[in-house]
Every structure is written in C-alpha cells, then in structure tokens.
C-alpha positions in Angstrom: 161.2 -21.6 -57.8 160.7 -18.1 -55.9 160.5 -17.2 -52.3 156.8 -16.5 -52.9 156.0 -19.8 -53.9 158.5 -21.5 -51.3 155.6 -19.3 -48.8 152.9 -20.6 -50.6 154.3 -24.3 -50.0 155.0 -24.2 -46.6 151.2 -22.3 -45.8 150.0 -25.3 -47.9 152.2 -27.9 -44.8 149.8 -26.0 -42.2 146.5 -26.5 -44.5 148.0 -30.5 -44.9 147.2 -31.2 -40.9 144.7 -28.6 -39.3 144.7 -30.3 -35.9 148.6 -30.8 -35.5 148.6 -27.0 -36.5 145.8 -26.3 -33.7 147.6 -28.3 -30.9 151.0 -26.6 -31.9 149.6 -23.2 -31.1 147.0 -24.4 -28.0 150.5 -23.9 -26.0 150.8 -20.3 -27.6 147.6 -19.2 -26.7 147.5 -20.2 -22.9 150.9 -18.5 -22.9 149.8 -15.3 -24.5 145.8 -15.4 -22.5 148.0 -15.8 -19.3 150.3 -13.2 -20.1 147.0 -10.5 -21.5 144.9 -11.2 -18.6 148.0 -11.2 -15.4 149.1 -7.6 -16.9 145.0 -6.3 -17.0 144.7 -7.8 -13.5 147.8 -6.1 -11.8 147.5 -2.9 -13.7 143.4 -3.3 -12.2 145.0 -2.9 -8.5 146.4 0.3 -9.3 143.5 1.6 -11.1 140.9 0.7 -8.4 143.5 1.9 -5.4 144.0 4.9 -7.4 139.6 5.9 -8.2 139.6 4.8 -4.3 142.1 7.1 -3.3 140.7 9.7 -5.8 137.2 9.3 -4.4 137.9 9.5 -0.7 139.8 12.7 -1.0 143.0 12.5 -3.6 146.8 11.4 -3.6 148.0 14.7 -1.9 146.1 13.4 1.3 148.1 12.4 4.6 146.2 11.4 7.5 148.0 11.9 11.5 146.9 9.4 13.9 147.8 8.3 17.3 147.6 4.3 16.5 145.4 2.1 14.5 142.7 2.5 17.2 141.9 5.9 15.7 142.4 4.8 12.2 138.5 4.2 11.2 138.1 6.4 8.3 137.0 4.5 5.9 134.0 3.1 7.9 134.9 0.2 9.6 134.0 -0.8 12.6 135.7 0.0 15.9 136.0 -3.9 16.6 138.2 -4.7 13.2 140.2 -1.3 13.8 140.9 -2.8 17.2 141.7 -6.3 15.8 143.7 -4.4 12.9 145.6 -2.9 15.8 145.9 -6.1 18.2 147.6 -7.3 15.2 150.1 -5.4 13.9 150.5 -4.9 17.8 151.0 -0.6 17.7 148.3 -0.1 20.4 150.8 -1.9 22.9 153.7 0.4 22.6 152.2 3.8 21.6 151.7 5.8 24.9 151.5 9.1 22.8 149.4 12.0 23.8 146.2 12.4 22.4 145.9 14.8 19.2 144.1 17.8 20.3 142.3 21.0 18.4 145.0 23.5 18.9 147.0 20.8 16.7 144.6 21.2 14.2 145.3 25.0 13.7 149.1 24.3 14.1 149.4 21.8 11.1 147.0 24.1 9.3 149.6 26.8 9.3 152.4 25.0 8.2 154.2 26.3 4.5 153.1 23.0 2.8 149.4 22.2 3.9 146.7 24.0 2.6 144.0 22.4 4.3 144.0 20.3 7.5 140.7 19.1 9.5 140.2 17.2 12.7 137.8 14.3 12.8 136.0 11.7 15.3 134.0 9.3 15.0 131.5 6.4 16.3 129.5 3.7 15.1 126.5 1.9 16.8 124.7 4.8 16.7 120.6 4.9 16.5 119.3 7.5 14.0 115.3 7.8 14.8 112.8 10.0 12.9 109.4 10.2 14.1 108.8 6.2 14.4 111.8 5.8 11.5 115.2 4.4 12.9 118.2 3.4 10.9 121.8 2.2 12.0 123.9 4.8 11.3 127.8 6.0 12.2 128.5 9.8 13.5 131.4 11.9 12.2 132.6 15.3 14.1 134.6 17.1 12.0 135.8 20.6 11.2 135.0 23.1 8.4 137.2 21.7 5.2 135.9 18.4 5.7 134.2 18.3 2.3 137.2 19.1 0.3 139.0 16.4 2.2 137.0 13.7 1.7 135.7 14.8 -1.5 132.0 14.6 -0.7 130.3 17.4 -0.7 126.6 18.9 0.3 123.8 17.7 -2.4 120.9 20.0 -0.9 121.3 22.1 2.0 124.1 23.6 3.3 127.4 22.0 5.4 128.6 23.2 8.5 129.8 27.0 9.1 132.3 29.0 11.5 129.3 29.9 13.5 128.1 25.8 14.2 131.6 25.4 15.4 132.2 28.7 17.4 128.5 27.4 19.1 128.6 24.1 19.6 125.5 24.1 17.1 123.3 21.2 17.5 122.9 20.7 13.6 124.2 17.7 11.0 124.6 17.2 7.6 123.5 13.4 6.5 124.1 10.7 3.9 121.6 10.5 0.9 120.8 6.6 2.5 120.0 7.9 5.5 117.9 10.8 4.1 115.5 8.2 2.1 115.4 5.7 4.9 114.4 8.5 7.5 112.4 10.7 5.8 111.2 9.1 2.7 109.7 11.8 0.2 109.6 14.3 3.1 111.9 16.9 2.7 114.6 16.9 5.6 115.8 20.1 5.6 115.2 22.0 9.0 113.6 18.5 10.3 115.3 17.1 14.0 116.7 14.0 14.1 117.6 12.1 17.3 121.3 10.2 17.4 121.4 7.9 20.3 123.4 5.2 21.8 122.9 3.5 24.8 126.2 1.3 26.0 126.0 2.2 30.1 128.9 -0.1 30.0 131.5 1.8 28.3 130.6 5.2 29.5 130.0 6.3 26.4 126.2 6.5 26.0 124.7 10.0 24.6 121.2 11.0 23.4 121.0 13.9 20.9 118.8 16.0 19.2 120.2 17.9 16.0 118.5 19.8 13.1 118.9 18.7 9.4 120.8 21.2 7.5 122.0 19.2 4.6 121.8 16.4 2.5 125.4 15.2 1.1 126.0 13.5 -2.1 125.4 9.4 -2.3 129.0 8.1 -2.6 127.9 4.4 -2.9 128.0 1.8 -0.5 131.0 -0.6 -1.2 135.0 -0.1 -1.3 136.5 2.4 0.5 132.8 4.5 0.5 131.2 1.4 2.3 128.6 3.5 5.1 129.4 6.7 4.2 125.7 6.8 2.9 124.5 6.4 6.4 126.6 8.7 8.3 125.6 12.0 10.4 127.9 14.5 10.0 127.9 17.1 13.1 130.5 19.8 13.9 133.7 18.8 16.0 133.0 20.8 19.0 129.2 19.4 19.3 130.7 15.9 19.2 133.2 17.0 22.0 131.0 18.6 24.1 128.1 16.0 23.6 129.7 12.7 23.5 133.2 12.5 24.0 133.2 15.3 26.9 137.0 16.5 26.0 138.6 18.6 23.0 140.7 14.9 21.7 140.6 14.3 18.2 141.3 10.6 16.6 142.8 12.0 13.5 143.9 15.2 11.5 143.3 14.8 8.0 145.7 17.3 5.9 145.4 18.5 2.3 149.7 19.1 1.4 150.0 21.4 -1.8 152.4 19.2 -4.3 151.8 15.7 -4.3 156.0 15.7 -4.7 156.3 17.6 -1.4 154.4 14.7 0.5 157.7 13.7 2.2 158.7 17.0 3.1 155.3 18.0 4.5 155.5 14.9 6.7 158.7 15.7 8.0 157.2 19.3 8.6 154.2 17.9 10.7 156.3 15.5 12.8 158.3 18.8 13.7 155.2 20.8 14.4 153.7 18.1 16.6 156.8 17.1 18.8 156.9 21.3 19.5 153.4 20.5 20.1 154.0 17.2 22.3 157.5 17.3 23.6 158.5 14.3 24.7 159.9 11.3 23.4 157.2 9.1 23.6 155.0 11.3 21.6 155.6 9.5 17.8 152.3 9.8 15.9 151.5 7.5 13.1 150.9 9.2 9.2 149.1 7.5 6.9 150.0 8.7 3.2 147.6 7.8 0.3 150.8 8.0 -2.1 151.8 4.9 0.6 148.9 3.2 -0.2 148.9 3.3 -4.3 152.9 2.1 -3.9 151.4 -0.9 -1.9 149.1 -1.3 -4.6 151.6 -0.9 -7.1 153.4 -3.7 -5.3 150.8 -5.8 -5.3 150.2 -5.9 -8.8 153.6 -6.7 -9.8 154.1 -9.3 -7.8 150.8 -11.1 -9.2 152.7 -10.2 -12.8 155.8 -11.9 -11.8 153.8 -15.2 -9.9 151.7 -15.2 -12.8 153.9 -13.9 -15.4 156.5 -17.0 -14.9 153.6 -19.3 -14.9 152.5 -17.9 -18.4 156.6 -18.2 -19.4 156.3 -21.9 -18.5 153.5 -22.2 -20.8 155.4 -20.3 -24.0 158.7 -22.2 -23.5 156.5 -25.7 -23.8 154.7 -24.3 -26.6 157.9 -23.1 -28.2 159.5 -26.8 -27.7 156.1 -28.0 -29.5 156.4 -26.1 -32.3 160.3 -26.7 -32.6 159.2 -30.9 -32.6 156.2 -30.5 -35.1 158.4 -28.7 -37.4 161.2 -31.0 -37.1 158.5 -33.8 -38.2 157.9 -31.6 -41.4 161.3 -31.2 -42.2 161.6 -35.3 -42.3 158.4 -35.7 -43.5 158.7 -33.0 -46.7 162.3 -33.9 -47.5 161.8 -35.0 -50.6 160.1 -31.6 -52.0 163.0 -29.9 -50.1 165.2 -31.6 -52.9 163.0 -30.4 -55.5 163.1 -27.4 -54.2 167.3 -27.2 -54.5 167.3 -29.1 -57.7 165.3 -26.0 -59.8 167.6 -23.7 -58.1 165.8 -22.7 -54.5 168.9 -21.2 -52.5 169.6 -22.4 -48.5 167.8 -18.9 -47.8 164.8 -19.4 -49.3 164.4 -23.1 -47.9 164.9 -21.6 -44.4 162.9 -18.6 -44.6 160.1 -21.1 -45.5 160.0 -23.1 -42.5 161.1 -20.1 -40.5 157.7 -18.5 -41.8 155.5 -21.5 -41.0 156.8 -21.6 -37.9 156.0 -17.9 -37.0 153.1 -18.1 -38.7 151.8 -20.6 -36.1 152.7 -18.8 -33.2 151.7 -15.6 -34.4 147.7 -16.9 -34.9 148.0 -18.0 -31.6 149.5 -14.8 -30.3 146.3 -13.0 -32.0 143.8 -15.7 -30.7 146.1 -15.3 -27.0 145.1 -11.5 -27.1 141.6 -12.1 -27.4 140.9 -15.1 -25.3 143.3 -13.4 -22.8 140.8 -10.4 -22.6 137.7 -12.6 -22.1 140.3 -14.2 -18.9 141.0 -11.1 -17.6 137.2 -9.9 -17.5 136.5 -13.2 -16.2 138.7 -13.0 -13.3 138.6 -9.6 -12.5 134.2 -10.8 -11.8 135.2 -13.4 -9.4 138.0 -11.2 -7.2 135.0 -8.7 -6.9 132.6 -11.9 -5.7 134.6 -14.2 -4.4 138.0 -12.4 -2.7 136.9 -8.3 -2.7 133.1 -8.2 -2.3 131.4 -5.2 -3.2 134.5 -4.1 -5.0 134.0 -3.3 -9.0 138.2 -4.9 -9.8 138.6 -2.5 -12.9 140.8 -4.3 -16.0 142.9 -2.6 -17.8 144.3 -3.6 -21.1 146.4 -1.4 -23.2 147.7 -1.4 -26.6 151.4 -1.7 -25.7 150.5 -4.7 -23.6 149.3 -6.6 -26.4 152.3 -5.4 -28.8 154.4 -6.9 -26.4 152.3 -10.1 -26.5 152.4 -10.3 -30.0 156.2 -10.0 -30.4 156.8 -12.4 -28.3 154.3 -14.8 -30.0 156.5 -13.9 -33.0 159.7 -14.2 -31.5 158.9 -17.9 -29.6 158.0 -19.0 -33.1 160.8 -17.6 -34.8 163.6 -18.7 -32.0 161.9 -22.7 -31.7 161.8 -22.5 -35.8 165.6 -21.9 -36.6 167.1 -25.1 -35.9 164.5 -26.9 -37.7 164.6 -24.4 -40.6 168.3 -24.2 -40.9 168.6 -28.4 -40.6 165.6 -28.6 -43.6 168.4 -25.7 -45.1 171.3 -27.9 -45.1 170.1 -30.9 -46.7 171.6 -32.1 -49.2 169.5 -32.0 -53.2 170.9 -35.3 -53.9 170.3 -37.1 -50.7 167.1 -35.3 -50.4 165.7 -36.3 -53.7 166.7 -40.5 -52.2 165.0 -39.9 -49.1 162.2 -42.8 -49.3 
C-alpha cells in the first residue's frame, strides 16, 4: 500500500464523522478570526491617525504652544481644551510668556522650517447674513495657513500681504457655512457680521468682514469636525478686533525632512528661549510624528491583549485536535495493522495522521481568514458608533497577515498531530491486527 493511498484513507477518517471533524476545527477558526480581525483593527489606528494627520496638514507638522489652553486646533471647544488642561494639570505650572508675532518671523527663519504661521482662535461665535445666522468658530491666522492645514480656497481667493499689512476687514469661510448663509447666492464680495456677546469675560466683539473666499468642505467628523463652519480672517484683524494685543495661541511650523523633526525642535526651543529668556519660559510642541507613535502604540497593545486571547483559543484547539486524533488512532488500529502487514513503513503510517491532522487545521485556518475579515469589518462599524463617533475606523488586512495565519493553522495542526501520529506509528502489526 502507497503513501497515496495511506492519504486517501486517512481523508476518508475525516469524511467517517463530519461533525467531530467540524468541532475539532471550531477552536481553529475562533483562533485564526481573532488573530485576522485584532491585526486589521490595530493596523486601522495607524491608518486612520495617519489619513488624519495627512488631512489636517501632514507628518512634517510641529505645533508650539504655551499650554493645552491654547491647544484647540482641531475644533474643540475651549471648555474641553480647558478640562484637557485641568487634567493633565500643565495650566497650573506653566507661567510662560505668551507667544508673540515677532516669534512667528523668528521660527520662520530658522535652517529647518520652511513654513511657520501663527494662529488664534474662538468659538461661540454668531455668523449672521441678512436674517441667516449660523454658529460658527473664528480663526486668525497668517499667510501659509493653507499649506499648513492642507485646506485650501475652493472659489475666491485667501488672504494676501496686503489684508495683513492693513488689518483688512475680510474672511475666507467654510463650504457649510457658505450654504447655510447664503444658500444659492453667490458670497463672494457679500458682508457678513461675526458677533459675540459674553460682557462677562471681556471678550465680546461685533464685526463686519467682506467674503473673499470659499474654502474646500473637509467634512464634518475626526479631526476636521467644524472646520466646515469656520471664518477665517487675517491674524492682525483678529488682534486688533478681538483680542486687542499682538499674542498668538500657537505657531504652526512646516520642518523640511520629516527625519529632522527632532532637530528642528531642538532648533525652535533655542530660537524661543533667545526669544523669552528666562527660565520659566518652556513652551509645549506638539509633533504629529508623536501622535502616529501613540497610535502605533495603541495598536499594538490591542494586538498583544487581543493577540494572547486569540493564542488561548489555538492552544485549546490544538489540544482538541491532539485528543480527536488520539481517538482515531484507537479507534482505526486495526487497519493500521493492515496497513504494516502489506508492507506500509512507520513513515507512511505517520505521515497519514500527520496529514489528517493538518488537514483539519488548515480548513479552519482558511475558513479563520475569512470569517476573521467579516469580524474585523464588524468591529471596526461599532468603534466608529459606539466608542469613536463620526470616525470612519479604516481596516486593514494584508496578504502577509493572512500567510502568517495560515502557517500557523498549519503548524498547530502539525505540532498537536505528532504524538498521535508517531504512537498510531509505533504500533505493533501483530498486536494491531488482535486489537478487538
């Protein structure tokens, strides 16, 4: 008898009992589902951090901020920035000077930054338009704001050397904003009032400014959320108009090699303690390279949770399929004797069992992959509705992920097979051919 047919008969032991063969390889195909879905997940945190990160301005991006009080770029509002800051307690111990214009200029010109622009900010603002109001979040910022934030004019024009030598009473505004003011009325050269009234706080303003653009719609959710809705004005109008002084919350800087982000910060924190001297003047610098690592983190720690739950699962499985076979070693030792007496060698007894063995974890392996991709999409629906609303969680599967699953299908089957095959290997033909 040949190895082919020894193959044949142990594929005819799985086609003998379906349903012991389909519980055998359940265990397999949590294992290998788990395994599928946890890596698409984790890899998904990189992915989205890195399209946010792409889409708010790109990973060669560091941001120089006094505290976390300034730290409301990505249109939140100035109550969670302030609980943000109450928590990780910076506000309490950062007597810094405020970040002013000339700074601006002064990081511009370093070696490594090609680009740097200062920012404020306010929300609670009133947009009105001839009966038309809409809530709605002011930005002053300089010239490269556009390249920085990689949002640029849709129809009109953004703001020019002359609006900020002037003080120009103009804005550029959000696509939302645009449709919710102005409807099918063309906005361009049409004057919009921004007003907030918060007697208060001191900070109440009433402004008239003159359309002069229409940005691109970014989208309302992640790390776009209300950019839609924002008036964009030049730095020096919002100084002179609202805030009354030449501060600036943040300096947003473009460095020119990602792999020189370390060395550009080291640069800025030299040019602003010339700037500053002092020693309580330590700014805070936000990195977007920081923020894909935290991702990266993130992820990998949901593989390894996750991952050693998924191991649990293939060791029990293994342990499954290392008892079922043992039962068809007992159970078919009398046509192992038969086997041995027309000449079958201890090889080709235990390559039989080794292949049956495999062969059940491998189908679950390959039904693993495919129920673990149906998971992942699963699960990557309810983080966006349940844990990250308005968030798309991307999944990403790749090729070498599911290699990986499948050799280690192969291999549980192969490892949990070998004492079963090698004991049905050993028998004895004489003893064998007894066995009642």
């Amino acid at each position: 008898m040949g190895l082919f047919d020894g193959l044949f008969i142990g594929f005819s032991g799985l086609r003998k009992h379906p349903m012991r063969a389909i519980l055998t390889v359940l265990g397999i195909v949590i294992g290998i589902a788990a395994v599928v879905s946890v890596v698409a997940i984790g890899d998904g945190a990189r992915a989205l951090t890195l399209e946010e990160i792409q889409q708010t301005g790109g990973t060669n991006i560091v941001e120089i901020y006094r505290n976390d009080w300034s730290r409301s770029s990505r249109g939140g509002t100035l109550t969670q920035t302030a609980n943000q800051a109450v928590r990780t307690r910076r506000w309490r111990f950062n007597r810094a000077e405020d970040l002013v214009n000339p700074d601006i200029s002064a990081i511009e010109n370093s070696e490594m930054v090609t680009v740097a622009v200062g920012e404020l900010d306010t929300d609670d603002v009133n947009a009105t338009f001839e009966g038309s109001s809409k809530d709605a979040r002011i930005v002053g910022a300089t010239l490269g704001y556009q390249r920085l934030r990689n949002w640029y004019v849709m129809k009109g024009r953004f703001l020019s050397d002359l609006d900020m030598d002037n003080s120009t009473l103009v804005c550029v505004i959000g696509s939302q904003l645009a449709t919710d003011l102005f409807d099918e009325l063309d906005p361009i050269g049409q004057v919009i009032k921004a007003q907030r009234f918060r007697q208060r706080w001191g900070d109440s303003f009433d402004v008239s400014l003159r359309v002069i653009g229409i940005m691109e719609a970014k989208g309302d959710e992640g790390a776009t959320e209300g950019w839609d809705d924002t008036i964009v004005v030049p730095l020096t109008t919002f100084q002179e108009r609202v805030t009354g002084d030449n501060e600036v919350e943040r300096i947003r800087a473009e460095v020119a090699d990602v792999k020189q982000i370390e060395a550009a910060v080291f640069q800025i924190n030299q040019i602003l303690s010339k700037q500053h001297p002092g020693p309580g003047n330590i700014y805070e610098i936000w990195m977007a390279t920081e923020e894909l690592a935290t991702a990266e983190r993130v992820g990998l720690i949901m593989k390894l949770m996750l991952g050693g739950i998924a191991s649990i699962a293939l060791l029990v499985a293994g342990i499954g399929i290392m008892n079922i076979m043992l039962i068809s070693v007992t159970e078919r030792t009398r046509e192992i004797g038969l086997r041995k007496a027309l000449g079958a060698r201890r090889s080709d007894i235990m390559l039989q069992f080794l292949v049956e063995s495999a062969t059940l974890s491998l189908g679950g392996g390959l039904l693993g992959i495919v129920v673990g991709i149906f998971l992942g999409r699963g699960t990557a629906k309810l983080i966006s509705d349940l844990v990250w609303e308005n968030t798309q969680w991307p999944v990403v599967f790749s090729g070498i992920t599911a290699l990986i699953a499948f050799a280690v299908a192969v291999s549980v089957g192969i490892f949990f097979g070998l004492y079963p095959a090698r004991k049905a290997a050993r028998l004895s033909p004489t003893e064998a051919l007894k066995y009642e």
